[in-house]
N, C-alpha and C positions, 0 to 999 in steps of 0.2 A: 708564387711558384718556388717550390725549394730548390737551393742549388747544389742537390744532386740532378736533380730533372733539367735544370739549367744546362748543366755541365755536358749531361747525355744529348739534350739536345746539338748542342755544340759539337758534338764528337760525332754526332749520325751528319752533319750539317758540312764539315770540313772531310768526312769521308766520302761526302756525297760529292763534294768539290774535287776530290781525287781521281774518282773516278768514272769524270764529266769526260775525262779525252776518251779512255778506250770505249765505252759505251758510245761516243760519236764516230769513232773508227768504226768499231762491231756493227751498229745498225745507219749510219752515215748514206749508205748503199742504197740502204729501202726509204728512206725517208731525209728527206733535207735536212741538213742540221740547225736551220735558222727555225724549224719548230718546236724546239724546246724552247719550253719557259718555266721562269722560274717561280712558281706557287709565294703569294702571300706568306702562306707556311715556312716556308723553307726560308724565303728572308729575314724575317722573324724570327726563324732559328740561329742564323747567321750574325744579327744582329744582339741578341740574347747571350750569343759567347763573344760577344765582343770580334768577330770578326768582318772584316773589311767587306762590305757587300758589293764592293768594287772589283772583287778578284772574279763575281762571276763572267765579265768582261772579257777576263784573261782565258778563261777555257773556251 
């Protein structure tokens, strides 16, 4: 994988961890928020840019 594709992964991957709160604010209402999960993919991606797959914990 090149690491431009890397990097972009990483940056869709750590925005997608940003904005894990208001997205559970905004639809939190209609749907529980213990039904999110986080796709194979997307760890992957986390993982890929070197970031903590532990933070998705945090949100």
């Amino acid at each position: 994988m090149s690491q431009q594709l890397i990097r972009q992964k990483g940056l869709d991957a750590s925005l997608a961890l940003k904005l894990a709160p208001r997205l559970a604010a905004e639809f939190g209402g209609r749907r529980p928020i213990n039904t999110w999960v986080a796709t194979n993919t997307f760890i992957r991606d986390l993982e890929a840019a070197n970031i903590d797959i532990q933070l998705i914990n945090t949100y």
